[in-house]
C-alpha positions in Angstrom: 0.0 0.0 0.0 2.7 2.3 0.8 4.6 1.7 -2.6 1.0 2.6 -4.3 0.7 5.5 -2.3 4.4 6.8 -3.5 3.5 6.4 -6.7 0.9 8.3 -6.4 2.4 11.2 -4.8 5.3 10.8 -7.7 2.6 11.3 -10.4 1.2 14.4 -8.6 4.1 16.3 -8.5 4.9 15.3 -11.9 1.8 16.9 -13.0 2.2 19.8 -11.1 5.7 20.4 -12.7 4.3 19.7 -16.2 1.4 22.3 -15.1 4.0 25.1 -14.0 6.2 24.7 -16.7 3.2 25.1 -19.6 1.9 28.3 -17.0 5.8 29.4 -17.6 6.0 29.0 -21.2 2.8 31.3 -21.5 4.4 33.8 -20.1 7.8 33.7 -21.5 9.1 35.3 -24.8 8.2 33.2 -28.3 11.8 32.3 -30.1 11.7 31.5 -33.4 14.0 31.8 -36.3 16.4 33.4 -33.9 14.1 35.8 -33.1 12.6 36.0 -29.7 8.9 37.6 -30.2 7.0 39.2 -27.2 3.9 37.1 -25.4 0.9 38.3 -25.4 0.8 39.6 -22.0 3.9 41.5 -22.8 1.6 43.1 -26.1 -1.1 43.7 -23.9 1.3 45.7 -21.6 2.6 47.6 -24.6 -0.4 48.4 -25.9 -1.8 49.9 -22.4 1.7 51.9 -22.2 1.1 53.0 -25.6 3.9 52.0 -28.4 5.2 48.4 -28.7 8.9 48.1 -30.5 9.0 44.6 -32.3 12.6 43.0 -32.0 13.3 44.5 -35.5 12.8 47.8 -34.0 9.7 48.3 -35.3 7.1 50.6 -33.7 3.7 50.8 -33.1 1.8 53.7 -31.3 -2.3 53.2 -29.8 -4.9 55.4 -29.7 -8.3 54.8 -28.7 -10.6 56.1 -31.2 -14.6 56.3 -31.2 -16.3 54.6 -34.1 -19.7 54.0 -35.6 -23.0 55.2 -34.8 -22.8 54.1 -31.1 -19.4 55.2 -30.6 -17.8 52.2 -29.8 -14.3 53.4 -28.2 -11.8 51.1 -30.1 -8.1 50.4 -29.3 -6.7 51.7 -32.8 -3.2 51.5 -34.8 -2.3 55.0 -34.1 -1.1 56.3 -38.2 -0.5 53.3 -39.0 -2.9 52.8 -41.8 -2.9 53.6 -45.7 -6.6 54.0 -46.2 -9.5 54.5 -43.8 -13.5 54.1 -44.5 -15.9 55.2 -41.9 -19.3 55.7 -41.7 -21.9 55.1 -38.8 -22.2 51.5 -39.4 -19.0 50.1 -40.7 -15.4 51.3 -40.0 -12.3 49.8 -41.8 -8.7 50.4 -41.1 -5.7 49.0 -43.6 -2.5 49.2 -44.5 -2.0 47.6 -47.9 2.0 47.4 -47.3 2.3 45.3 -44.2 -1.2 43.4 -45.0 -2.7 44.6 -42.1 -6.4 45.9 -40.8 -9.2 46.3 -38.4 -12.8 46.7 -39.7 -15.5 47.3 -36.8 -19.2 47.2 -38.2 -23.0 47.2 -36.5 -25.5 44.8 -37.4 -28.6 45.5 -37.8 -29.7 43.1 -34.8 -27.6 41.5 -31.5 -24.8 39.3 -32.5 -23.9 37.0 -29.6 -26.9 35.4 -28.8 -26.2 31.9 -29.4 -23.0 30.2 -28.0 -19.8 30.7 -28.9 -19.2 27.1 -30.3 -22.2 27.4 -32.7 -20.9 31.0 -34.2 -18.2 28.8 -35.1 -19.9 26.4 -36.5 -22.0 29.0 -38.6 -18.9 30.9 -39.5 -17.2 27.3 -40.7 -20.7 26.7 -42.9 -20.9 30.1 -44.2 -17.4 30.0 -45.9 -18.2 26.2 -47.0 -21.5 27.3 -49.1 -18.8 30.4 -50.1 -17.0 27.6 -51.5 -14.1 29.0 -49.3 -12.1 27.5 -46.2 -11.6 28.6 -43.2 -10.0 26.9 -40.2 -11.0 28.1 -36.7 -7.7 27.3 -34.9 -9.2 29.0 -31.2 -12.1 30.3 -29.2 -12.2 32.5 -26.2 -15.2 34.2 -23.8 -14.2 36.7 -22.3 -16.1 39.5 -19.8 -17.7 41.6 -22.5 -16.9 39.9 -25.9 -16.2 36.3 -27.7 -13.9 36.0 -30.2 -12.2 33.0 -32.8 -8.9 33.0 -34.5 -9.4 31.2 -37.6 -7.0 31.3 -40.9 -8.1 31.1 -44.5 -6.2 30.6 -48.0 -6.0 33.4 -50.0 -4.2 34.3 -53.4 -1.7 36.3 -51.1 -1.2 33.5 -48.9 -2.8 32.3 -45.5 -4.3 35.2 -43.6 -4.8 35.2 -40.1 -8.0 36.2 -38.8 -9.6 37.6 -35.4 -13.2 38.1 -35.5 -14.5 39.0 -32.2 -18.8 40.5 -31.2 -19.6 42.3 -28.2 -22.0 41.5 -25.7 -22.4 44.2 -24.0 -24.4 47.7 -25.1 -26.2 46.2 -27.6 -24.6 43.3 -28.8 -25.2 44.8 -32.4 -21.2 45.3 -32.9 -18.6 43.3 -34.2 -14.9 43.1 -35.7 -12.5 41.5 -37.7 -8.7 42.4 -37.9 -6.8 40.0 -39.9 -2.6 40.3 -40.9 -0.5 37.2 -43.4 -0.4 34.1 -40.9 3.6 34.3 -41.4 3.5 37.4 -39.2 1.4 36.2 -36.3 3.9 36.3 -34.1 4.2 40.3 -34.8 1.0 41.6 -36.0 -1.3 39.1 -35.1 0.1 39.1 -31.6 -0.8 42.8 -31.6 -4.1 42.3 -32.9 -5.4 39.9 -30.6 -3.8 41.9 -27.5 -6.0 45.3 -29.2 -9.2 43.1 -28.9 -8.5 42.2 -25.6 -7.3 45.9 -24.4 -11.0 46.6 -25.7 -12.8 44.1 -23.4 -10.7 45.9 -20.6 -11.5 49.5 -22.1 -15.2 48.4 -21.9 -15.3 46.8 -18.1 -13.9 50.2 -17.7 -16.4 52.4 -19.1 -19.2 50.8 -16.9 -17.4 51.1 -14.0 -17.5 55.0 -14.9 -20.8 55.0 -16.0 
């Protein structure tokens, strides 16, 4: 009994080492191709502070902008983009040179009522009767939105796509910011931190209010 007992104990601590070291690896710099690449806590960070500087020394600067008809306070590129639409029910932001772009639009009803898993489902089977693929690769809830991380073939290559609906005001808005899927350790990174600096800037305004 004792020897089962030990064994036991062994196997426990050896998941709880396997469980700290995958907690660690979260929250440690990405290298690849010699290249070390900031986590998305460190991006989140940045993008609170303001400017992010890639390891290439490139920079990014934030503002948060209001957009569409309900004024919708967005975590934005700050000049960053080569063309900008906007209008009070669809805003788009891109940059043609580095593939990059956040379009924020409002639906005409809510967005988020059913679950996350069968927006998936319905994005997956929209693209299908598109005759286009689409690969969901993640999902996340979060306080005030959902959103999926999906990539999709294109004649420029694989883009990488974040797609993310509010629930809260009136669950009527939605985005999608999208970079190439070779530079999702950079921009993609960056994207995914501005949606969730938005679910932060949103607890935050109904605190205020």
């Amino acid at each position: 009994m004792a020897y089962v007992d030990e064994k036991i104990a062994l196997l426990e601590r050896e998941a709880r080492r396997q469980e700290k070291e995958a907690q660690e690896e979260k929250t440690q710099p990405v290298q690849q191709d010699d290249m070390w690449y900031l986590t998305l806590e460190e991006m989140l960070e940045a993008v609170r502070e303001g400017t992010v500087t890639f390891p290439n020394q490139e920079k990014f600067e934030f503002v948060i902008r209001k957009t569409l008809s309900e004024k919708i306070a967005i975590p934005l590129i700050k000049d960053g983009f080569t063309g900008v639409e906007e209008s009070e029910k669809l805003s788009i932001f891109y940059d043609e040179e580095r593939g990059i772009s956040q379009m924020v639009t409002l639906a005409d009803k809510p967005l988020a009522e059913e679950s996350i898993g069968e927006w998936k489902r319905q994005m997956e089977e929209g693209m299908q009767e598109l005759n286009l693929y689409t690969e969901v690769t993640e999902e996340k809830v979060l306080e005030n939105l959902d959103y999926l991380i999906s990539r999709t073939p294109t004649a420029k290559g694989w883009v990488y796509n974040i797609c993310y609906r509010l629930r809260a005001g009136s669950g009527r808005v939605a985005g999608n910011y999208n970079c190439f899927e070779k530079d999702k350790k950079t921009y993609g990174i960056m994207l995914e931190a501005l949606v969730l600096r938005l679910n932060e800037t949103i607890t935050d305004d109904m605190k205020v209010s």
